[in-house]
C-alpha positions as CSV (number, residue, x, y, z in Angstrom):
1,X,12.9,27.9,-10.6
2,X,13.7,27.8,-6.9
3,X,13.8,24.1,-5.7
4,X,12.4,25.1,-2.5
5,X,9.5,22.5,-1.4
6,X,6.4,24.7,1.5
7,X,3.9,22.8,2.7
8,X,0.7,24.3,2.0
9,X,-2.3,23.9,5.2
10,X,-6.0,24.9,3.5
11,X,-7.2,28.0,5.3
12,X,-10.6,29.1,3.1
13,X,-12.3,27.7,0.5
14,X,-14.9,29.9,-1.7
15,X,-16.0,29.9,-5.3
16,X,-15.2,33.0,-7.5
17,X,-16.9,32.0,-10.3
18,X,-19.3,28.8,-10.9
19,X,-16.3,26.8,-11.8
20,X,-13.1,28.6,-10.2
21,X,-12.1,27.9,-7.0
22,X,-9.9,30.4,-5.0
23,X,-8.0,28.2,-2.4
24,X,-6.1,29.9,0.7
25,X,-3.3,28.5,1.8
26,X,-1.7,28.6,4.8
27,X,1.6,28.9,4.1
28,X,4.6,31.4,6.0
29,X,7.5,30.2,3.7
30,X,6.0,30.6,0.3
31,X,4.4,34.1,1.6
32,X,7.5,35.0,2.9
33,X,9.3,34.8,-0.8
34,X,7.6,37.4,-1.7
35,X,5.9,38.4,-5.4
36,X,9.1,36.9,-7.8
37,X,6.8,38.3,-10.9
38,X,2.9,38.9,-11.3
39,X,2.7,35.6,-12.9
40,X,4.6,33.6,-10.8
41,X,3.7,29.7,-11.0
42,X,4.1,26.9,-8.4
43,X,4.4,23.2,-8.7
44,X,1.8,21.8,-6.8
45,X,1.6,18.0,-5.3
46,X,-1.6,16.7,-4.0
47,X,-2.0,13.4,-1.9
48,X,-2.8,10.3,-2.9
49,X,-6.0,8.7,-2.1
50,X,-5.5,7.7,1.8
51,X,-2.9,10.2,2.2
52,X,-3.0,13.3,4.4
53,X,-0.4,14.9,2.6
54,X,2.2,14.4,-0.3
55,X,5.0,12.1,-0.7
56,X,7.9,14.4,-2.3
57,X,11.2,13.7,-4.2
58,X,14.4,14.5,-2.3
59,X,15.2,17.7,-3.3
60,X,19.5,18.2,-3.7
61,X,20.7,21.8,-2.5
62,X,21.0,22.6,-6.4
63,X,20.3,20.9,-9.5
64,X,18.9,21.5,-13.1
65,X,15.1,21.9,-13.2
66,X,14.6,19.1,-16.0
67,X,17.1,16.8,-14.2
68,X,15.1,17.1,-11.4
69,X,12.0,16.0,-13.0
70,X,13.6,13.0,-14.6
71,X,16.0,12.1,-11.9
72,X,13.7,13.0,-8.7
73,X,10.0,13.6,-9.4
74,X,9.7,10.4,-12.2
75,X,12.0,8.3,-10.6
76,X,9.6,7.4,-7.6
77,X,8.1,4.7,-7.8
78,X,4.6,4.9,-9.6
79,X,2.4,3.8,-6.5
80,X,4.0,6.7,-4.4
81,X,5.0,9.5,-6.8
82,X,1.9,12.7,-6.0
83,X,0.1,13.8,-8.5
84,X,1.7,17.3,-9.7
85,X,0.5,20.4,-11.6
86,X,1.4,23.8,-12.5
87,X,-0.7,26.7,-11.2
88,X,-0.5,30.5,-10.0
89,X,0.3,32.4,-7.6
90,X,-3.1,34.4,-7.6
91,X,-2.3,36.7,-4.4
92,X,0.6,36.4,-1.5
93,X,0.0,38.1,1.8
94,X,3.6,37.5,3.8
95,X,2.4,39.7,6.6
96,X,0.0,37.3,7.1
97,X,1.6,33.5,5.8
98,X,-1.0,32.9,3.1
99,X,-1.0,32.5,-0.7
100,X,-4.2,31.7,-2.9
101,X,-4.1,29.9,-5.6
102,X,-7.1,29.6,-8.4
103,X,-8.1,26.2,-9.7
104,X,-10.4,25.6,-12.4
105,X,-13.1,22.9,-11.9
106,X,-13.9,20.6,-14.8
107,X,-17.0,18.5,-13.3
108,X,-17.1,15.9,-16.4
109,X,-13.2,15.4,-16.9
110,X,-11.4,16.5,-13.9
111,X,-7.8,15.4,-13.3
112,X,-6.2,15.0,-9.8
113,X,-6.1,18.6,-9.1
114,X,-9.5,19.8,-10.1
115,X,-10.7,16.3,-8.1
116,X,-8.6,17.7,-5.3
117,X,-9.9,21.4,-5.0
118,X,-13.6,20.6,-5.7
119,X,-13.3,19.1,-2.5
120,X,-11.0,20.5,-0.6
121,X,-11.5,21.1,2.9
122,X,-9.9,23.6,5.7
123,X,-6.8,21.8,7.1
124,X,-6.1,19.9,4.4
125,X,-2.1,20.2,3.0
126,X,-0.6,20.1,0.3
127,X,2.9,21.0,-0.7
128,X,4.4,23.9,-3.2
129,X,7.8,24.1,-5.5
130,X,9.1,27.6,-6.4
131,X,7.7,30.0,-7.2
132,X,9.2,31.5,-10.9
133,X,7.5,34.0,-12.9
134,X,8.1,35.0,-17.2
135,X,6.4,38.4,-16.9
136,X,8.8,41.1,-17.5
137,X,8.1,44.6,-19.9
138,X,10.9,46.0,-21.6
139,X,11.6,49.5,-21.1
140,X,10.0,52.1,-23.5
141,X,7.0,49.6,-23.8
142,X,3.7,51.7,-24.9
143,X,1.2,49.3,-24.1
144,X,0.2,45.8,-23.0
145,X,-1.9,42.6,-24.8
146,X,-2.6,40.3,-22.3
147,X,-4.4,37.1,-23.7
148,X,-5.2,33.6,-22.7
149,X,-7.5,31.2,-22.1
150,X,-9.6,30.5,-19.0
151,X,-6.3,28.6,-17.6
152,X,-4.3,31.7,-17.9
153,X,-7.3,33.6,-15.9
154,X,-5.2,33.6,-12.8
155,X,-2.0,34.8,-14.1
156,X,-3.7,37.9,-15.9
157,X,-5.9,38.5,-13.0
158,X,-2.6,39.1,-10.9
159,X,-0.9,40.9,-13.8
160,X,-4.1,43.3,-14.4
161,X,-4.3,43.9,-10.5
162,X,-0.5,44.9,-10.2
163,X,-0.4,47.7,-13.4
164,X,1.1,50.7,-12.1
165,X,-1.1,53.5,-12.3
166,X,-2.2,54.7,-16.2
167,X,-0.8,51.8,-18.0
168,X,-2.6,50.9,-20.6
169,X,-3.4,47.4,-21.0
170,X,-5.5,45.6,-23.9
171,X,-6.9,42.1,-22.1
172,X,-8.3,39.3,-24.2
173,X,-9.7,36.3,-21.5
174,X,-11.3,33.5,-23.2
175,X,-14.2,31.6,-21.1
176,X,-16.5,29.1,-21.7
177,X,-19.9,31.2,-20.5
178,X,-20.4,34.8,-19.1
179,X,-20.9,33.3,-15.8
180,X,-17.4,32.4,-15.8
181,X,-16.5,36.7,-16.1
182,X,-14.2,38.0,-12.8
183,X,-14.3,41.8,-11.5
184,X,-10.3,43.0,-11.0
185,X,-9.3,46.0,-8.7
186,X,-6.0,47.7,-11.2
187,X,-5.0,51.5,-11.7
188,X,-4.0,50.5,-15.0
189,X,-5.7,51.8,-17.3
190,X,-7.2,48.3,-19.1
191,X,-9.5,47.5,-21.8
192,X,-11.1,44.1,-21.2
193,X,-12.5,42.4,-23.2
194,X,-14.4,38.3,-22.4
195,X,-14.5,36.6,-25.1
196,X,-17.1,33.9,-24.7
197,X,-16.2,30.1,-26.2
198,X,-19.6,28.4,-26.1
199,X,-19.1,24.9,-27.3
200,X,-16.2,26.0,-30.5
201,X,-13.3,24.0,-29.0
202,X,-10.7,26.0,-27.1
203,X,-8.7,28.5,-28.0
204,X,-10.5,29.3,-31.4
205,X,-12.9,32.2,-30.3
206,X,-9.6,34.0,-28.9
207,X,-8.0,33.8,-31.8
208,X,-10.6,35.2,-34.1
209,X,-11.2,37.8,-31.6
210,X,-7.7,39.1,-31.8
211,X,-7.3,38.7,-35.7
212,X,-10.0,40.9,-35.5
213,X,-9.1,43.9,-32.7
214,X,-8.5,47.2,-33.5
215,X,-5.4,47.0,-31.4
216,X,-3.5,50.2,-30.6
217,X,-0.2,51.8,-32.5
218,X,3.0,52.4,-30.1
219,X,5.8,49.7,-28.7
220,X,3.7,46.6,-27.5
221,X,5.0,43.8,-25.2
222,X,2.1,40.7,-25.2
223,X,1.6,38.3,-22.5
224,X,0.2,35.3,-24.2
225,X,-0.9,31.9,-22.1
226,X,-3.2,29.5,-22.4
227,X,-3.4,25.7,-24.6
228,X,-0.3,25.3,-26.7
229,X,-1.4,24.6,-30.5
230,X,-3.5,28.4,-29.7
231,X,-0.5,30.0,-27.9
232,X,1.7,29.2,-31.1
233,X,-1.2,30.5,-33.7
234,X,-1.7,33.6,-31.2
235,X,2.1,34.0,-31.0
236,X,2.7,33.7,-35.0
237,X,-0.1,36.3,-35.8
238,X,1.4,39.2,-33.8
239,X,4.8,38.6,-35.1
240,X,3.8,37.5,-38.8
241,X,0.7,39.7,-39.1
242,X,0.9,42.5,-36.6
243,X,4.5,43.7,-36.7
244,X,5.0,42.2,-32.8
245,X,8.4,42.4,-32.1
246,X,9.7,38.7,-31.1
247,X,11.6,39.5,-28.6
248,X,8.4,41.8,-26.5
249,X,6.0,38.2,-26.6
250,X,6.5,36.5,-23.4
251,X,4.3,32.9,-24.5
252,X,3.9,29.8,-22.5
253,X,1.8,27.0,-23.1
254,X,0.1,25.9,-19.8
255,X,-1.1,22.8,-21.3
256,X,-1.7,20.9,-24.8
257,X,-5.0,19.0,-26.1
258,X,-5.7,15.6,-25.3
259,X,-2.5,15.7,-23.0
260,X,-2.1,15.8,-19.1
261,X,0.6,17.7,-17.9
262,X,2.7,14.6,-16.5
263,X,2.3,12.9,-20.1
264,X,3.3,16.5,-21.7
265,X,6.2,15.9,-19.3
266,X,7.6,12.8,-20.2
267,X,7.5,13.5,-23.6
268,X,9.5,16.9,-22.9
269,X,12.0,14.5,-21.4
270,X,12.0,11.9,-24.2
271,X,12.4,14.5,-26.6
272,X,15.3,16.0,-24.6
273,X,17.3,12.4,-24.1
């Protein structure tokens, strides 16, 4: 990851779906870095309450992205560390200094950066680190899975909308209602598929819908995003059950149950000491 802090200024705010917010962001240096990968994610830090903007770590010239967390981001002290999550890159326009980003909006249990974008005004700043993207197909690749939850919406969105022309593309997107369904512009040619959660916990509709799918024959490279304990089960079935080779699964867990992303953090860093 580039340790390259932007300063994001709110340009537009408008509601894609009932409970995804697409956020413009004002912001020439980010643009200007250009697509690093259809996925690529930011780290995003949001003020504090009374804060116009973000209080951020120094940031040395080059350094180790963990040490950087432990050293830099953790060791500020509590009161005046910003809250900070992962998202994507949904769109970059350098020609005209502006990125969007989608944020999902959880009304009952919202962290900092739902709270943040459910209210989120034009003007108001926050400030980006990166961007770094995963998504990269092998050569001699017949075909695409793409699958994740509705927190990897984003990221497929972007990878659907950048397929070259005729590549075929199987897409899995688990959401918790069919209002929560997106329209994508792609010359690939994609079979889409919502898979609709209802009240099953997370992740568990996906997975039954793809130990299900007629998927087709050929060299497959799979995409796979979403909760953690799902991305593992997703991850084991392709290579256990469907022959996927290891090395053609690109898998990231975006975030685990019952976990924010700052406590998944600071175990990471426990574990690692």
């Amino acid at each position: 990851m580039g340790l390259n802090y932007h300063r994001g200024r709110v340009a537009a705010v408008r509601r894609v779906t009932p409970h995804m917010a697409r956020i413009t962001f004002a912001a020439p240096g980010l643009a200007a870095a250009g697509p690093v990968a259809p996925d690529a994610y930011l780290k995003v830090f949001f003020p504090r309450p009374g804060e116009t903007e973000p209080v951020l770590p120094p940031t040395p010239v080059a350094v180790e992205v963990a040490a950087w967390y432990r050293s830099g981001y953790l060791a500020m002290p509590d009161d005046v560390r910003p809250p900070m999550r992962t998202y994507t890159v949904r769109a970059a326009r350098p020609d005209a200094g502006e990125v969007d980003v989608d944020f999902a909006l959880h009304e009952d249990d919202g962290g900092p950066a739902s709270t943040w974008a459910a209210g989120a005004n034009v003007g108001d700043t926050v400030a980006f680190l990166g961007p770094h993207g995963l998504y990269e197909v092998p050569e001699g690749t017949g075909w695409q899975l793409l699958a994740g939850d509705q927190t990897a919406l984003p990221a497929i969105g972007a990878i659907v909308e950048s397929l070259p022309a005729s590549t075929r593309a199987v897409v899995y997107v688990e959401v918790p209602d069919r209002a929560e369904r997106q329209v994508f512009d792609t010359r690939g040619a994609v079979e889409l598929h919502w898979v609709i959660s209802g009240d099953r916990p997370r992740g568990e509709a996906l997975l039954d819908a793809i130990r299900v799918a007629d998927l087709p024959g050929g060299a497959p490279y799979a995409w796979v995003s979403g909760e953690a304990g799902m991305v593992k089960r997703l991850r084991r079935h392709l290579v256990h059950d469907r022959g996927f080779d290891k090395r053609a699964i690109c898998f990231t867990g975006y975030w685990r149950q019952g976990m924010s992303e700052e406590a998944v953090g600071r175990a990471n860093v426990a574990a690692s000491s």
